[in-house]
C-alpha positions, 0 to 999 in steps of 0.5 A, a space after each residue: 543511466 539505462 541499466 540492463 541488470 539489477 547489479 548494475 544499478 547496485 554499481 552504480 548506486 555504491 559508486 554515487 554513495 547511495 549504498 554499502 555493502 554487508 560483507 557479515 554471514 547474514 541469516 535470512 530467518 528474521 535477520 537480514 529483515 531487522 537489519 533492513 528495517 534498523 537502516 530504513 528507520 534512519 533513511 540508510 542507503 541500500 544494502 548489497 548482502 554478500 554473504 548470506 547463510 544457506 545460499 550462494 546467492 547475494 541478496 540486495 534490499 533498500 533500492 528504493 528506500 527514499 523517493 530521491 534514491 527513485 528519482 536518482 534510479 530513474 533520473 534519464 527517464 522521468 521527465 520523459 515519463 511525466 510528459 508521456 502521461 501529460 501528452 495522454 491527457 493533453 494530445 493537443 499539447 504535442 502538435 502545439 510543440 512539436 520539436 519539445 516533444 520528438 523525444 518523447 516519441 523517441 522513448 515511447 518506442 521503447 515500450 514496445 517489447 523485444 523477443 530475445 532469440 539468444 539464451 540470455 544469462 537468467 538461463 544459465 543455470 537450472 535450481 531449486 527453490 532451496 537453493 534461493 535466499 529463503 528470507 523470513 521477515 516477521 517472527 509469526 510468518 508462515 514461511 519464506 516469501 518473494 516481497 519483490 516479485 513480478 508475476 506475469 501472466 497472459 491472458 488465454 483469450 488473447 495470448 502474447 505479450 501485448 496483453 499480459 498483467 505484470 504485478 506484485 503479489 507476494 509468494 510463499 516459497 516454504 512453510 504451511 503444506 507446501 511440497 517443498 521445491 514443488 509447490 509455492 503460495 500465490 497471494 493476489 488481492 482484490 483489483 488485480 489483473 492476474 484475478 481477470 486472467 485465472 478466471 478466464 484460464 478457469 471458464 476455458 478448463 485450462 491451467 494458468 500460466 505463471 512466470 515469477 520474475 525477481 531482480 533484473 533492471 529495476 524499471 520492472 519492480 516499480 511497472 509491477 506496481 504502476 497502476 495502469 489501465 486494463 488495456 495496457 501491459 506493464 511490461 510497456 511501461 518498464 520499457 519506457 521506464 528504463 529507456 531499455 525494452 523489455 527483453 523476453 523469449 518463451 521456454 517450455 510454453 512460459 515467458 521468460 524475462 531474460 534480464 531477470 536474475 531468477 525465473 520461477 514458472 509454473 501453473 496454476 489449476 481451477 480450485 487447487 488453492 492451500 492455506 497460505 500466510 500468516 505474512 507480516 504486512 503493510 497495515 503493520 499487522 500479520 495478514 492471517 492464513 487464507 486459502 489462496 492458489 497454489 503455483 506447481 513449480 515447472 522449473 527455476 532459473 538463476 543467472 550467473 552472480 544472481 542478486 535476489 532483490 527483497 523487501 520488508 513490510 510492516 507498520 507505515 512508513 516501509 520502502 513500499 511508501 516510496 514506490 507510492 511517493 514515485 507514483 504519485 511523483 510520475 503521475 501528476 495530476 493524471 486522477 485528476 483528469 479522469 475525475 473531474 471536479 477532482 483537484 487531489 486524492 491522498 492515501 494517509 500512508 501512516 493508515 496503511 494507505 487504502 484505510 484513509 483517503 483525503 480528497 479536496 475537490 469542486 464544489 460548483 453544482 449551486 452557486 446561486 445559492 447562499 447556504 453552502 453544502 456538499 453536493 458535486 463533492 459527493 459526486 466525486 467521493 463515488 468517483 473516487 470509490 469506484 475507481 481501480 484500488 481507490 475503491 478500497 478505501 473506507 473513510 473518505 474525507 473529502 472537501 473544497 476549499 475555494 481558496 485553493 490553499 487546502 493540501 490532503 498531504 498536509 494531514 492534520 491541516 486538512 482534519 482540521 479543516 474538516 473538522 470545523 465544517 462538518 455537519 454532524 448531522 448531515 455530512 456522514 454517508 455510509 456504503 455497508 456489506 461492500 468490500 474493503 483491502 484484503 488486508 485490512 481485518 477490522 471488517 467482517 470477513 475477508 475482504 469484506 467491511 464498510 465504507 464511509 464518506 465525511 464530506 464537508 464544505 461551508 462556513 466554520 460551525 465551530 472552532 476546535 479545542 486544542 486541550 481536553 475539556 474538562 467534563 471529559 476528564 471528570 467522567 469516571 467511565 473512562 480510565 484516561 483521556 488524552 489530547 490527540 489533535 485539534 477537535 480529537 480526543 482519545 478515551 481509554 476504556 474497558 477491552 472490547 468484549 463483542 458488539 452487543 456489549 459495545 452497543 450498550 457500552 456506546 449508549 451508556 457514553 451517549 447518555 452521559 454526554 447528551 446534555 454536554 452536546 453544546 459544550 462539547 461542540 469544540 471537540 466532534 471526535 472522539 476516539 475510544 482506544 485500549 492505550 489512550 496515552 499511546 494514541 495520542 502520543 503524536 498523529 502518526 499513532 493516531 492515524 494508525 489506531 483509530 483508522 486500521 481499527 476502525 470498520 465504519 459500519 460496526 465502530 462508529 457511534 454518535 452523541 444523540 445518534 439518529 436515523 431519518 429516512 435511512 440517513 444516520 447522523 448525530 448532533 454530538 460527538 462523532 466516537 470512534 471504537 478503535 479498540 482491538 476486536 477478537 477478530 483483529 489480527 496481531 499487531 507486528 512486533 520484533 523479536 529482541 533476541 534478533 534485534 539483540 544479535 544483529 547489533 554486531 553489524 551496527 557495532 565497530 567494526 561492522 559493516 553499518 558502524 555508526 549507521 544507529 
């Protein structure tokens, strides 16, 4: 199916069952995002807001709530995709199968963008930023904010289409000191094209040119994310994507996406930058106020019966874990190939995705020798770290496994796997003062932290406890002590104070463990927590807490620690301080009077009755 508009996918999703109409005056402060996530909890279909207070507008959320919703969305195209990114990484293969593969050049021709001489429907009418669906998501949020937006931008040097940057970055349209309809937030984090184009814009004193589209076919959505190489536009893949080039034209000097159903344009000037946030976001925390650019809004456009198309965010997994699932499904192995030695990378979603990666690889540099230890692996983690969004990671675990049964999607077979390898006191490699997500605030400013690598290979050290050890449960310093995984012991203490006292803290445990080094080779990790209980309730939690609160520099502790030539290991315990620090950010939490209202919905005779 090639969809020219968005309200066409919305059709068509209604008529193969995949989506249902909200037909109740919704209000989009706080409502319609609780409604969202209620829906999305259960794996719910896509919901077609009607009626939504304050606006004429209809609104649409849950597109790509499932990976086979996506798949469904883009079912005459992904095949041809998928062979697209093989024949990149395999050119031979085409001239090999010449007739399998005419199609395919078929449908890269539709990569190439299509100026469009006629007034398409976006520029029926001109309005304002109020006139827009104003949709507030979280309780503490800063405002109303675009969650589904592609922002275009060119490059000055090399102005036109070909060389433009389509991405997701969200923007603040009220709230903080924004001039209402004059002014709106852009929020762009580390590795984002549209950072090379505002400096360049900036070393030319010249303004930067931005176009914030939102709706249209939903091929642009998911190429606003689609992590390519810097050379190639993103409006090439949604061509390619929706086997419908992209369709565009210019008005007053900004581009137009005339398939859009709103357009927002504006400029962006060198140093003119306001506080934009707080923003309930993807690690399921608030990402805190920071100075970021502020957009001067030129002009809005809205086609005829516009749909805005939105989002919710929050602790993982949300709807943006399904774009992540139709990457990684449209992909391949297309990491692999630019890695070599590399045979998968997962990014642990339940962390909130860049906190925790899991990477199994070669290990082939000495197979001459009988002692097995990581050597190409470590070669591969600085691959792994110096490569696009990768590089945001902190704790990297990564190993071989020369049976090649080991998957990184399998969690805790893969902790566990490492865990019964790892040498404690050589396997731990830190990177410090680097940078870490611009979301994550368990490091020491924005954007900055640690990272770490775990790399393990060889014969089992040591079998894993599947209980908590006794000795662990008769130290009177600790309130409760509870059975994570396999190997992993969570450990509820006092609340964090600051780093001087958790040092101290850190060494007073170190002391009372020393002489149990042996016994407690059975569980190599521990995890101090402020709710042991709740961490070790199931792994989802677990991952969560101990990885979203952790920054490896600061909270990482070892039984009998010590420093040899500039390399730090522990011939105990690997302890983790996962407590909440006074710089961490709050954690999301729904409003119960929201939650309360929205019941009427789900209730009988609501539009979602018996979806609970």
């Amino acid at each position: 199916m090639i969809y020219s508009s968005l309200e066409q996918c919305l059709v068509d999703l209604e008529k193969h069952g995949h989506l249902v109409r909200i037909k109740e005056e919704v209000d989009p402060d706080l409502e319609m995002a609780a409604i969202h996530l209620r829906v999305y909890e259960i794996k719910g279909p896509a919901l077609f807001f009607e009626n939504v207070k304050g606006t004429s507008y209809r609104a649409a959320s849950n597109i790509f709530g499932t990976l086979e919703r996506s798949k469904f969305i883009f079912r005459s195209s992904l095949k041809k995709i998928q062979q697209l990114i093989e024949l990149k990484s395999d050119p031979l293969n085409a001239l090999k199968h010449p007739l399998s593969n005419f199609n395919v050049g078929l449908a890269a021709l539709k990569a190439l963008p299509f100026k469009n001489p006629a007034n398409k429907p976006v520029l029926a009418n001109e309005i304002n930023i109020s006139s827009l669906p104003l949709i507030k998501h979280w309780p503490k949020d800063g405002g109303a904010f675009i969650t589904l937006p592609q922002v275009y931008t060119e490059d000055v040097s090399k102005p036109g289409i070909m060389h433009s940057n389509l991405g997701m970055y969200r923007i603040q349209l009220t709230g903080n000191d924004y001039i209402t309809n004059k002014e709106v937030g852009l929020h762009y984090q580390l590795h984002r094209g549209i950072g090379i184009h505002q400096a360049k814009a900036n070393a030319a004193n010249q303004p930067l040119k931005v176009s914030v589209f939102v709706g249209g076919p939903p091929a642009h959505s998911v190429a606003a994310v689609m992590p390519l190489p810097e050379d190639m536009s993103e409006v090439t893949f949604a061509g390619i994507l929706g086997g419908r080039r992209f369709r565009y034209k210019y008005i007053d000097g900004y581009c137009i996406s005339t398939d859009a159903d709103f357009v927002i344009t504006g400029e962006v000037h060198s140093g003119d930058n306001k506080p934009e946030g707080p923003f309930g976001d993807h690690l399921g925390y608030y990402s805190l106020q920071h100075p970021f650019p502020v957009m001067r809004v030129h002009k809005v456009y809205a086609r005829k019966n516009a749909v805005w198309p939105f989002t919710v965010v929050g602790r993982p997994p949300q709807e943006d874990t399904s774009f992540g699932e139709l990457i990684h499904f449209l992909t391949g192995k297309a990491l692999q190939d630019e890695i070599p030695g590399l045979k998968e990378v997962y990014a642990v979603d339940a962390a909130g995705v860049h906190p925790l990666l899991l990477a199994t690889g070669s290990e082939r540099y000495t197979p001459y020798m009988q002692t097995r230890k990581p050597a190409e692996l470590l070669t591969i983690a600085n691959r792994i770290l110096g490569t696009g969004q990768l590089s945001l990671a902190k704790f990297l675990f990564i190993t071989a496994d020369d049976n090649n049964r080991l998957a990184p999607h399998n969690v805790q077979e893969f902790l566990e796997f490492v865990l019964r390898r790892i040498d404690l006191t050589r396997d731990i490699h830190f990177y410090t003062n680097t940078t870490i997500d611009t979301l994550d605030y368990s490091g020491n400013g924005l954007n900055s932290g640690s990272k770490v690598v775990l790399a393990a290979y060889g014969d089992i050290k040591r079998e894993l406890c599947t209980e908590v050890p006794d000795l662990l449960r008769n130290i009177n310093i600790f309130k409760a002590a509870c059975f994570a995984i396999p190997g992993v012991v969570c450990l509820e203490t006092r609340a964090f104070i600051n780093y001087e006292a958790a040092k101290t803290e850190f060494e007073e445990i170190s002391n009372t463990l020393r002489s149990y080094t042996d016994a407690l080779q059975i569980a190599p990790v521990i995890v101090l927590c402020d709710d042991a209980a709740f961490a070790a309730a199931n792994l989802r939690n677990f991952l969560w807490i101990t990885f979203t609160k952790c920054n490896p520099s600061h909270d990482m502790y070892g039984v009998g620690s010590f420093t040899e030539f500039k390399h730090w290991g522990c011939k105990g315990p690997l302890m983790f301080d996962a407590r909440t620090k006074p710089h961490h950010a709050p954690a999301l939490e729904k409003d119960a009077t929201v939650e309360k209202n929205i019941d009427r919905i789900f209730n009988k005779g609501g539009s979602l009755y018996g979806m609970k």
